[in-house]
Structure formats: C-alpha cells, structure tokens
N, C-alpha and C positions, 0 to 999 in steps of 0.2 A: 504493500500500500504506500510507503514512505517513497518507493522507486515510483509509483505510478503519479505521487501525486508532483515530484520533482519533474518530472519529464512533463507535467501539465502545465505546472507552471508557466509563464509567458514573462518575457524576459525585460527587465526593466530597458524604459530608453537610454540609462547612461552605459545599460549593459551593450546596447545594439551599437553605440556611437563608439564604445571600447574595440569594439568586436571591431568594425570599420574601418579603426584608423582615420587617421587626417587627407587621405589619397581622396575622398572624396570633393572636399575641402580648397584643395588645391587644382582640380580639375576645374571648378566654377570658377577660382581667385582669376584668372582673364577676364572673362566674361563680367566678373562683377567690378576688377579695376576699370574696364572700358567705359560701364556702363557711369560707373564714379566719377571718372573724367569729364566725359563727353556729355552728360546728363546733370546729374549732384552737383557739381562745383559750379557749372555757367551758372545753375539758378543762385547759389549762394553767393555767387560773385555779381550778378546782377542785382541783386538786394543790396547789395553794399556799393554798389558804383550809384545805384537810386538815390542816396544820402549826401554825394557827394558830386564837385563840377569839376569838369575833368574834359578838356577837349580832345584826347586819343593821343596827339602828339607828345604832348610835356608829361615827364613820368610823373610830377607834382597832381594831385587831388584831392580839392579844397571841399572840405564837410561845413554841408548847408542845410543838415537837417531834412527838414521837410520841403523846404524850399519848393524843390522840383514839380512834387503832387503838386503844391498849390500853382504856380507855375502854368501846369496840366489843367486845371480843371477854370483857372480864371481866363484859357486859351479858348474862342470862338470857333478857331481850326482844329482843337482838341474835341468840343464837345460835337463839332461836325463830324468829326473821321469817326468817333464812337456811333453816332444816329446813323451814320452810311452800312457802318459794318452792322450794327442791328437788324437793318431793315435789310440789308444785302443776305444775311445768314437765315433772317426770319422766312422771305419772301422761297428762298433756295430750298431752303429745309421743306414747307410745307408743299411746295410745287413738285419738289422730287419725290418724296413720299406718299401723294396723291397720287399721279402720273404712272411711278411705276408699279403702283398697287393695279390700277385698272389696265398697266400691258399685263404685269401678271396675272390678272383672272385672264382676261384673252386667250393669252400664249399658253396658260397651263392646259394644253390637249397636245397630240401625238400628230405627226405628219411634218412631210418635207417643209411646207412651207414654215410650219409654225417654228422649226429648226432653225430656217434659214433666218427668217425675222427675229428670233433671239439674238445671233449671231451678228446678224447686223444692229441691234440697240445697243451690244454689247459691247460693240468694236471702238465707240469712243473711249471707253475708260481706259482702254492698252493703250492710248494715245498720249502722249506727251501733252501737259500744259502748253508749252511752247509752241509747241506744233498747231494745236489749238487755237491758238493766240492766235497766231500770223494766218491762218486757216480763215478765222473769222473778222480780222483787218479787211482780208479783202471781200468775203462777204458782205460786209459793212460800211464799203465806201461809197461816200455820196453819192456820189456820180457816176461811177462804173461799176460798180456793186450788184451782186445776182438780186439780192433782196430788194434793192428797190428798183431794179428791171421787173423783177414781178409784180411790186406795190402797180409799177405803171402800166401793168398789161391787164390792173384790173378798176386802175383809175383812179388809185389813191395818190395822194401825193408823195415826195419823196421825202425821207426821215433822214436826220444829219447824224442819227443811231447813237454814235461815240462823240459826233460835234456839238453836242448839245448837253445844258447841265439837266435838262426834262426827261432826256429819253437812254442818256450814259449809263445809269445805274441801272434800269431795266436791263440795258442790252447787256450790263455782264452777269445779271440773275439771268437771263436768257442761256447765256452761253453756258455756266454754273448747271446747269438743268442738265442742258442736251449732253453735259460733260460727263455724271454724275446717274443718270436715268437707266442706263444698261445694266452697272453694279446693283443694283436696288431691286434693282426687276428681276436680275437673275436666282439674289439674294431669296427676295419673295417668292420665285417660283417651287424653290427647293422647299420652303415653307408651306407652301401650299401642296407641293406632294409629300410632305409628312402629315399632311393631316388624314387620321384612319378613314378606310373606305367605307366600314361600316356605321361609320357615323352620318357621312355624307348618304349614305344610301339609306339611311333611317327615316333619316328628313324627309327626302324625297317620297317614302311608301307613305308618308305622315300628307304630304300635299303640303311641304311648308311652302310659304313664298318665297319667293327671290330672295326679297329685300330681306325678307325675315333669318333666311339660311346664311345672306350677308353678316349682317347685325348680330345676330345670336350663336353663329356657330364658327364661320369661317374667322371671324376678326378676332373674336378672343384667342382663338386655337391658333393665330400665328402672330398676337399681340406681345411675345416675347424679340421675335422677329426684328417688328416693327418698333418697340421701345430701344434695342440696338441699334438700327438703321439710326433713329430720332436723332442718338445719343453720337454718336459717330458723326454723322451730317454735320452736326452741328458741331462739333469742335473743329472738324476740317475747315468747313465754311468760316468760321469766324476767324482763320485763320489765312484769309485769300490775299496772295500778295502774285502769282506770277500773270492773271491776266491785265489786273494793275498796273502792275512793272513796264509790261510790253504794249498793251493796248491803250495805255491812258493817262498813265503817271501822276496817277491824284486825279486827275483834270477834267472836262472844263471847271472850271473857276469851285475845287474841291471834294467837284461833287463825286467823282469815283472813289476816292482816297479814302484805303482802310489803316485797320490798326497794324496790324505788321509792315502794310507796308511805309507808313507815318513814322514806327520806329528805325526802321530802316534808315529815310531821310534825315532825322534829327542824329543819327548816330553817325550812317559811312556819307551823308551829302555835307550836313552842318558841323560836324565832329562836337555834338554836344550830348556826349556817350552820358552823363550823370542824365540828363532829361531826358532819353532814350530809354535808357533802363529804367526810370519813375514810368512811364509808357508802357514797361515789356511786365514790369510786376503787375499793374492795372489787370493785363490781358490776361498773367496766369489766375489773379485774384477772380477773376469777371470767367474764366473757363473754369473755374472749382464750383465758381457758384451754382455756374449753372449747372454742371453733372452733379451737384450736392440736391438742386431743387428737382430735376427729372428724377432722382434716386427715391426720393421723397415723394412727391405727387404722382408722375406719370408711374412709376414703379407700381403703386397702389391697384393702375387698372389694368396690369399685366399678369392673364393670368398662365399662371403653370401651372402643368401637367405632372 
C-alpha cells in the first residue's frame, strides 16, 4: 500500500522544475531578450523621453514635467489628428465588419465560382500597403482617374477624392475597407462553417425565419469570431500611418493626419522627440483603453460555447 500510494503521488512543481533543469530556461532567454529589446524598453524609454525636451541631435535632455501632454492637448492640430483617427478607425471598423459578415453569409456555399470570388476578396490583404497606396493615387486622380471616368459615364460630377479636406478622409476609410474586407470574410466564413449542422437544420424543420435564424442562432454562434475581428480592427486601424505617408501626408489642410503618423512628424520631420513620445504614450494609453472597454462591454455579449 505504502509502494502504491508513493507511485500515486503527483509530483510537486519544484519537483518537475528540478527534474528539468534550466535547459528549458535558456532555450526561450532569445526569444524573450528580443522581445525585451525591441518591445519592453522602447515603451519604457518613450515614457521617459515624454517628461523631457530633447530635439534627437544634442545628447543633452531637458525634464519639463508635464509640459509636453499639456502642450498636446492645448494643440488644435493635436485635438484634430485625434477626431480624424476616431472617426477614421470608427467608420473602418464598423464598415468592415458589416460588409464582410454579409460576403460571408453569401460565399458560405460550395462551387467554383463561390471559390473563385473568395479568392478574389481575399487577394487584397496579401497586398502591400504600398502597393495599395500608389494603386489607389491613380484610381483617384482628378482628372485621369478610372473613378471619376465612371462618376462621368453616369453623370455625376467629378470628386477631387484626396484634393479635398470633404471627401480625403472618406477616400482612405474607402480604401481601409477594400484593404481589410477579404481577411474578415474569410475569417467569418471559417466561422460560419463551424457552426453544427444540426442546429442549422433544426431551425429550419422548426420554419424559423431568416431574420430570426440571423439574430438568434447564426450571430451568437460566431459572436466570439466577430468580438476578435472588432478587437483587432480596431487596434490596426487606429494605428494607420502608410496610406497617410504616401497618399496625403496629413493633408488637405489636416484633415487626413493620424496619430502615428502626427508622431512620426513631430519626432523624424520637427526632431521634437520629448512631444513625440507625450503623442506615442497618449496612443498606447487610448489602445488599453479601449481593449480594457471591449473586454468589459462587448465581451458580455459574446457568447461561448
């Protein structure tokens, strides 16, 4: 009995970590110096460059407190680049996640074409930003531009798309979508064929409605899916600096300019790395929040299985 109950025993964890050895230990220490470097320190060193002014060149930098934030929030160009990126991440997020919910119920059936139309929603997201960018420059030029040869082949006027502070921000939630809509929908499709068949087919011998087999069965059952998607979307998004960069550089008269790419400016154009970094802490502070508040509210109406 003494033999049987020793061998039942289950072995303490300092007992398994002895057993081990440190070879474990030293396998990750790469992996987690990299991540130390290249991740851990920028942010702790950006916190401390945020208290202080410092133009990049002179190794001298001068501690001003708070200085910076206030600085930040008493700027008209600061509280702009904030409302652009809001309304830029808000407008992106809910149009992508709309859009590719309804190609996913479409596309979720079997046959060539339904194959081939995946493949083609999909094909933008293997696409480079960049490539995108310059893709849609020329889509979008005034005057030789495909978009507004078709506006006028149906008798609208022509749209100055990216020359205008009206219609600039549109056109890169526009572009943001069509960039973005492939991964989403393929994402959802997978989701949609996880959901049991005998469920779907219960409803159906029940005569539920459409709308009702919408609403009560499909959305819950792939609302972990789509709280993912939300959560993702939206920190990518609020962090849009390369269609920026190349197709608009803030502009017209600010109304493209987001927050990364606002830090950008104030740090490699103006070398005013201390007011750059009060900027770059804002954005990490303003991305916790808001994965703190989806964690909290949205998370509530996610249900799992």
């Amino acid at each position: 009995m003494t033999q049987l109950s020793q061998k039942g025993k289950s072995p303490s964890v300092s007992g398994i970590l002895k057993g081990r050895g440190i070879l474990p230990y030293l396998m990750i220490a790469p992996s987690i110096l990299v991540f130390a470097v290249c991740y851990i320190y920028p942010i702790f060193y950006m916190i401390y460059l945020s208290f202080h002014d410092w133009n990049f060149i002179s190794p001298d930098k001068e501690f001003i407190g708070l200085k910076n934030f206030s600085s930040l929030f008493s700027n008209p160009d600061f509280i702009k680049v904030m409302s652009n990126t809001f309304i830029y991440t808000g407008s992106t997020v809910v149009l992508t996640i709309s859009l590719s919910l309804l190609f996913a119920l479409f596309l979720n059936q079997k046959g060539h074409r339904f194959n081939f139309t995946q493949a083609a929603i999909f094909s933008p997201h293997i696409t480079s930003w960049v490539s995108i960018s310059f893709i849609w420059l020329w889509l979008m030029e005034p005057n030789y531009g495909v978009l507004n040869w078709i506006l006028s082949l149906v008798g609208i006027d022509k749209l100055q798309w990216l020359k205008s502070p009206q219609t600039a921000l549109p056109s890169l939630i526009i572009i943001g979508v069509w960039k973005l809509i492939g991964y989403d929908t393929l994402i959802l499709i997978s989701a949609l064929q996880g959901i049991p068949k005998n469920v779907l087919n219960a409803a159906k011998l029940d005569n539920a409605p459409k709308h009702r087999l919408l609403f009560k069965i499909i959305l819950p059952m792939i609302s972990p899916t789509i709280f993912f998607l939300v959560v993702m979307n939206t920190l990518m998004n609020f962090q849009v600096f390369d269609t920026v960069s190349i197709m608009t550089q803030g502009g017209p008269l600010n109304s493209t300019n987001s927050l990364v790419y606002y830090i950008y400016q104030n740090g490699f154009s103006y070398f005013k790395m201390g007011y750059a970094s009060a900027a770059g802490v804002i954005l990490l502070v303003v991305l916790g929040l808001l994965t703190f508040i989806y964690f909290k509210v949205l998370n509530k109406k996610v249900h799992y299985s």
